[in-house]
C-alpha positions as CSV (number, residue, x, y, z in Angstrom):
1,X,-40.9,11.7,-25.4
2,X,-39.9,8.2,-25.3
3,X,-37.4,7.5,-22.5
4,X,-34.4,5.2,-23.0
5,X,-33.2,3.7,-19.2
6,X,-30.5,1.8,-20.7
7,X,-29.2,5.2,-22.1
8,X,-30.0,6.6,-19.2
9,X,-27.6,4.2,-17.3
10,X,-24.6,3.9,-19.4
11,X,-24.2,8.0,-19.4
12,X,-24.6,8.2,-15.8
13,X,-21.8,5.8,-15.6
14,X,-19.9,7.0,-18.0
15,X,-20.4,10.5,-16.6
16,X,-19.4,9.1,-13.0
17,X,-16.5,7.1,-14.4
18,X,-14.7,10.3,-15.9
19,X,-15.3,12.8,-13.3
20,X,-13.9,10.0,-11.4
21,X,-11.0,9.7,-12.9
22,X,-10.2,13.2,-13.3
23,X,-11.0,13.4,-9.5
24,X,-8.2,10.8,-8.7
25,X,-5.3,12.7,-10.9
26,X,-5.6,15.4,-9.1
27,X,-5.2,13.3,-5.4
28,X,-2.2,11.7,-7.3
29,X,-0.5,15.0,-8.2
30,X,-1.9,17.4,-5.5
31,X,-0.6,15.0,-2.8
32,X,2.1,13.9,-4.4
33,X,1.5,10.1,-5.5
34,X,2.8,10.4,-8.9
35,X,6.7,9.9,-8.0
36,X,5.8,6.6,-5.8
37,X,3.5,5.0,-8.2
38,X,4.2,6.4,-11.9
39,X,3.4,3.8,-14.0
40,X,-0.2,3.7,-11.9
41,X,-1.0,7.1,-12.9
42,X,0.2,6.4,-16.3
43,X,-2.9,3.8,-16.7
44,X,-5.1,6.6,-15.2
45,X,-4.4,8.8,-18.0
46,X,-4.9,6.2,-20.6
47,X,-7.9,5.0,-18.8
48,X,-9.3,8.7,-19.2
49,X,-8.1,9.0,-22.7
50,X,-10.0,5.9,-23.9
51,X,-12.8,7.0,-22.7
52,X,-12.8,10.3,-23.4
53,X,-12.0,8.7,-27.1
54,X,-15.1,6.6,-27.3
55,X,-17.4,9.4,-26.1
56,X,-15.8,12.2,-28.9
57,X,-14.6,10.1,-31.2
58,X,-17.5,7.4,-31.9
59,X,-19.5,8.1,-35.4
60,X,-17.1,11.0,-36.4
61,X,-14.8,8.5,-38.1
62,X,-14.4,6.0,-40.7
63,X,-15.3,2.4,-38.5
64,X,-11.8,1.0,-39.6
65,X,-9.7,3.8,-38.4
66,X,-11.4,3.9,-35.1
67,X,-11.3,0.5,-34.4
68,X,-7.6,0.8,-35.2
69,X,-7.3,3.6,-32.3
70,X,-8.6,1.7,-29.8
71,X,-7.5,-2.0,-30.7
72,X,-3.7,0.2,-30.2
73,X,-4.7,1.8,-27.4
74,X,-5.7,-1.6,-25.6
75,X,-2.3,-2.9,-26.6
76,X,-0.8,-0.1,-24.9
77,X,-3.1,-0.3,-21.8
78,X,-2.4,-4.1,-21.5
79,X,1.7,-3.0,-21.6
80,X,0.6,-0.9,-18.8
81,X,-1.2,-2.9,-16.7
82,X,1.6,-5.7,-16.9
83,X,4.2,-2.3,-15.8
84,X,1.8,-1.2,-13.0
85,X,1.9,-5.1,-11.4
86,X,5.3,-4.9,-11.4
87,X,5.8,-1.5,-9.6
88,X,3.3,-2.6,-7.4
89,X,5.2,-5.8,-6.9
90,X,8.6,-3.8,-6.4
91,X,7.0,-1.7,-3.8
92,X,5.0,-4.8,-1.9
93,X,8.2,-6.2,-1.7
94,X,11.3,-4.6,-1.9
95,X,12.8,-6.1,1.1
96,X,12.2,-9.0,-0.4
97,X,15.4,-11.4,-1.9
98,X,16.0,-11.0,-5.2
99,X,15.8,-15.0,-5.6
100,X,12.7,-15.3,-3.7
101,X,10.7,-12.7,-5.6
102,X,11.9,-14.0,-9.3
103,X,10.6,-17.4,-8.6
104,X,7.4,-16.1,-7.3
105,X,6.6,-14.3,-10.0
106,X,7.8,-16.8,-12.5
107,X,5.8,-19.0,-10.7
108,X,2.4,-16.6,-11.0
109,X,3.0,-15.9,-14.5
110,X,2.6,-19.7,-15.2
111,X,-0.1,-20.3,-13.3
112,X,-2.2,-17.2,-15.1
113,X,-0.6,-18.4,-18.5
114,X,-2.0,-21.8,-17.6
115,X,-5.3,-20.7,-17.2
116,X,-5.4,-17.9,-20.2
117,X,-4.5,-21.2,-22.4
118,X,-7.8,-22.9,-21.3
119,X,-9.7,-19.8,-21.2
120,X,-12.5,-19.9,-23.8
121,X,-12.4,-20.7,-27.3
122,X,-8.8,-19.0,-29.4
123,X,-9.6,-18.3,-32.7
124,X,-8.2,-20.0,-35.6
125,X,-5.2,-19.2,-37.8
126,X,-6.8,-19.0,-40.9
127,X,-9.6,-17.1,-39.4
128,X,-7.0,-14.4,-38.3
129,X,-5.1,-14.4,-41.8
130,X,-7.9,-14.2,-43.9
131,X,-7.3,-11.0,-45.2
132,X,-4.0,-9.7,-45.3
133,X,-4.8,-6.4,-45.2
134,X,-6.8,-6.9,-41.3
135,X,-4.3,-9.5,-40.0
136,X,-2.1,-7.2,-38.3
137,X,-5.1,-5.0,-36.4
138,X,-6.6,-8.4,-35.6
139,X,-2.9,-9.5,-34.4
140,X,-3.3,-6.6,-32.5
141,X,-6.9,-7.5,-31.3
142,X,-6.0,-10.9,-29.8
143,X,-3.2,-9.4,-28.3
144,X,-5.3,-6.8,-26.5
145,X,-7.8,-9.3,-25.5
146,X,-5.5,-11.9,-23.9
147,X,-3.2,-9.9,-22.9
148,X,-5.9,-7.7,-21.1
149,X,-6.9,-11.1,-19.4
150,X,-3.7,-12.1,-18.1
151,X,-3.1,-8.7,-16.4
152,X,-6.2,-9.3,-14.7
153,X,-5.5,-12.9,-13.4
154,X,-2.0,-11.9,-12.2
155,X,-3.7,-8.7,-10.4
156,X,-6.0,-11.8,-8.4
157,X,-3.1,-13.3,-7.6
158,X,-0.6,-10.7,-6.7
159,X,-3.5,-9.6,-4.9
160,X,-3.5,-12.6,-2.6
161,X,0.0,-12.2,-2.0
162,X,0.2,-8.9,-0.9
163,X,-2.8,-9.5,1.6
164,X,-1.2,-12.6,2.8
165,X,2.6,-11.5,2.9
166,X,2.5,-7.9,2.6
167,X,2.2,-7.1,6.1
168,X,6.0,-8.3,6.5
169,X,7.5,-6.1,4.2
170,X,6.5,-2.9,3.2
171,X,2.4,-3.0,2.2
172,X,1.0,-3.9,5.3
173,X,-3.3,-2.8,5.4
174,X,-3.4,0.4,5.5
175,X,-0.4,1.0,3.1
176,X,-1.6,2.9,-0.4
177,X,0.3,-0.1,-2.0
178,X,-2.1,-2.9,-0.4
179,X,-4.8,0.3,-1.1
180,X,-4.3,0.0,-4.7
181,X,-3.9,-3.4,-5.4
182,X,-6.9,-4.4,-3.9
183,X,-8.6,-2.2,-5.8
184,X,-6.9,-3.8,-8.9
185,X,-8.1,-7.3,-7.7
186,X,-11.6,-5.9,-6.9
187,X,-11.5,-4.4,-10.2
188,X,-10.6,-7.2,-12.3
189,X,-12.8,-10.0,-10.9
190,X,-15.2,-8.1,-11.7
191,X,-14.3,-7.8,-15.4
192,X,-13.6,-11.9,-15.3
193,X,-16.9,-12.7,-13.9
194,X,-18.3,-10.7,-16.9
195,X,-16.4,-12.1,-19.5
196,X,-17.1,-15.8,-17.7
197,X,-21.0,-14.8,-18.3
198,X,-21.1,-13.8,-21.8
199,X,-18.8,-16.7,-22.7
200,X,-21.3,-18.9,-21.0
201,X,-24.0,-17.0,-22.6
202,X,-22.4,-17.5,-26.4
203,X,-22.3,-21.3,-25.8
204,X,-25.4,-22.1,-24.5
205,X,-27.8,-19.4,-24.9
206,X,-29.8,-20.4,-28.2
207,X,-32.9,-18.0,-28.0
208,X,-35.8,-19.6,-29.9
209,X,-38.0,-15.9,-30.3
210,X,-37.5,-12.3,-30.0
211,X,-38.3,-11.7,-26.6
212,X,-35.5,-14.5,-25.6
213,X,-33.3,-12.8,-27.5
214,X,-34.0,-9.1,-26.3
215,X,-34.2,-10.6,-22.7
216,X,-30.1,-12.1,-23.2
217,X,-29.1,-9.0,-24.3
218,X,-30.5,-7.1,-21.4
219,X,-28.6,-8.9,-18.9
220,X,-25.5,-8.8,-20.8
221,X,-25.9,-5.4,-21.1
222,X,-27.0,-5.3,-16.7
223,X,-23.7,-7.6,-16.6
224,X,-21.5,-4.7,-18.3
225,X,-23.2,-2.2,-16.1
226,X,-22.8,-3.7,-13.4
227,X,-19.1,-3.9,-13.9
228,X,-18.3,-0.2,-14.8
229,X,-20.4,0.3,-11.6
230,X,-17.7,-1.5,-9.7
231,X,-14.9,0.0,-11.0
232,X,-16.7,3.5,-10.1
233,X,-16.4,2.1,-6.6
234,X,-12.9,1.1,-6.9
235,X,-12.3,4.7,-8.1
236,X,-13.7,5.9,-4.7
237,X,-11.5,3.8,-2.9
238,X,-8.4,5.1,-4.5
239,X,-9.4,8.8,-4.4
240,X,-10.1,8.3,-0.5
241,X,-7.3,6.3,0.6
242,X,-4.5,7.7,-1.4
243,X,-6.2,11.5,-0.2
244,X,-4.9,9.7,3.5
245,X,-1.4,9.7,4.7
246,X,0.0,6.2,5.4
247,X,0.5,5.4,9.3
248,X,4.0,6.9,10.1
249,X,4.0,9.7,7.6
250,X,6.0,12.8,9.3
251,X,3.7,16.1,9.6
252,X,6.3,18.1,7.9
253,X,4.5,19.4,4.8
254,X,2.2,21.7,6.0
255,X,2.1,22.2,9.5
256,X,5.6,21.5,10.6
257,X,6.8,24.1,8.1
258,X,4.5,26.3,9.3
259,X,5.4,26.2,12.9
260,X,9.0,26.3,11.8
261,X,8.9,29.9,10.3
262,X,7.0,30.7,13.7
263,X,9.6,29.4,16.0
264,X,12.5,31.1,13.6
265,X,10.5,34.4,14.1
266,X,10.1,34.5,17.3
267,X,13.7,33.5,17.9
268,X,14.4,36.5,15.6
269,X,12.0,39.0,17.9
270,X,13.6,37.7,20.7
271,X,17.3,38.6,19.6
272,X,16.0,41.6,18.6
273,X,14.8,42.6,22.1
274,X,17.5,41.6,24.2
275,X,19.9,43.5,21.5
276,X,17.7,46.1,22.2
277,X,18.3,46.0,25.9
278,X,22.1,45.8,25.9
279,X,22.2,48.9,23.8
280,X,19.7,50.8,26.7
């Protein structure tokens, strides 16, 4: 029998990446994450239902229709991404003044919308138009893609601003919020790096035999890896740090409780003997 490492490695990863997901839902609803950071475990369900998707979906439908699915779906996880920056933003720095925190973020929406202009090649409009019965899902498909880009470089750069300012409001280092974005920023130049290799790759690469060929693929193809395998790490870090209280979290839940209902029952017994007593 002939065995495939490449297959080997992208069902391993795959195989990590879900149980990892499914791993961190239940930290975020088993300790109670969900109401602080909704929109954040929104984009972990739609994380796990794309790739669920791709793995049950894939060569049991027509190629159109499925590339419909998932160019909407990306639409819908870029709209997400943008609403999880924000909540993260909101809870960074909600001590912040309102004035302060507008121009700020006006000001790192045009700095990443500076860069997504000059970031590689935009396809033409007649190229996108060319049939009018694919211009709306490839509408949809440039939308993804860009969008998908400029919700990772304001995740870099809210990133930075939460490690630099966070501390003197509410997401100082060992807060979940800090937690997650740095996860987000990890995350994401990861994904950049990639995309800044096999746009390199597509403009210089000219292969002049099979074997060059064949040898560019594999390392796009190590590149990709090698950025799921990140984001299985970032996973990790989420699933541990948001399993841990924040610093100053009462003991209430559990324990306290429980010694509560102690305390009230022994107050009980204790009526209950010296009642006892008088009556004797």
């Amino acid at each position: 029998m002939h065995f495939n490492p490449h297959f080997t490695t992208v069902q391993v990863i795959w195989t990590l990446t879900i149980a990892a997901l499914l791993v961190l839902l239940v930290v975020l609803l088993g300790r109670e994450r969900m109401h602080r950071y909704p929109w954040f475990t929104t984009s972990i369900v739609l994380m796990s239902l794309r790739l669920l998707a791709s793995r049950e979906l894939y060569g049991r439908m027509a190629p159109l229709t499925l590339s419909a699915i998932f160019i909407a779906l990306g639409d819908l996880g870029a709209v997400v991404g943008l609403l999880v920056l924000v909540e993260m933003a909101r809870r960074a720095f909600a001590g912040a003044q309102r004035s302060l925190w507008i121009v700020n973020a006006v000001g790192m929406v045009v700095v990443a919308g500076g860069i997504l202009a000059a970031w590689g090649p935009w396809p033409a409009w007649k190229t996108l138009t060319a049939d009018s019965h694919l211009t709306a899902l490839r509408l949809m498909q440039l939308f993804a893609a860009r969008a998908e880009t400029l919700v990772e470089l304001l995740t870099v750069g809210l990133c930075l601003v939460v490690v630099l300012f966070g501390r003197r409001y509410q997401a100082g280092w060992r807060s979940h919020t800090q937690q997650i974005v740095i996860g987000l920023s990890t995350a994401a130049l990861a994904q950049l790096t990639v995309q800044t290799l096999l746009q390199r790759i597509a403009q210089t690469a000219t292969p002049h035999s099979q074997a060059e060929y064949e040898r560019i693929v594999g390392f796009q193809e190590k590149a990709i890896n090698a950025s799921s395998g990140v984001f299985v790490a970032v996973l990790v870090w989420w699933i541990v740090c948001l399993w841990i209280d924040e610093p100053g979290t009462p003991k209430v839940a559990e324990g306290g409780a429980g010694e509560a209902a102690e305390a009230a029952a022994e107050t009980d017994a204790d009526s209950q003997d010296a009642g006892g007593k008088k009556t004797e």
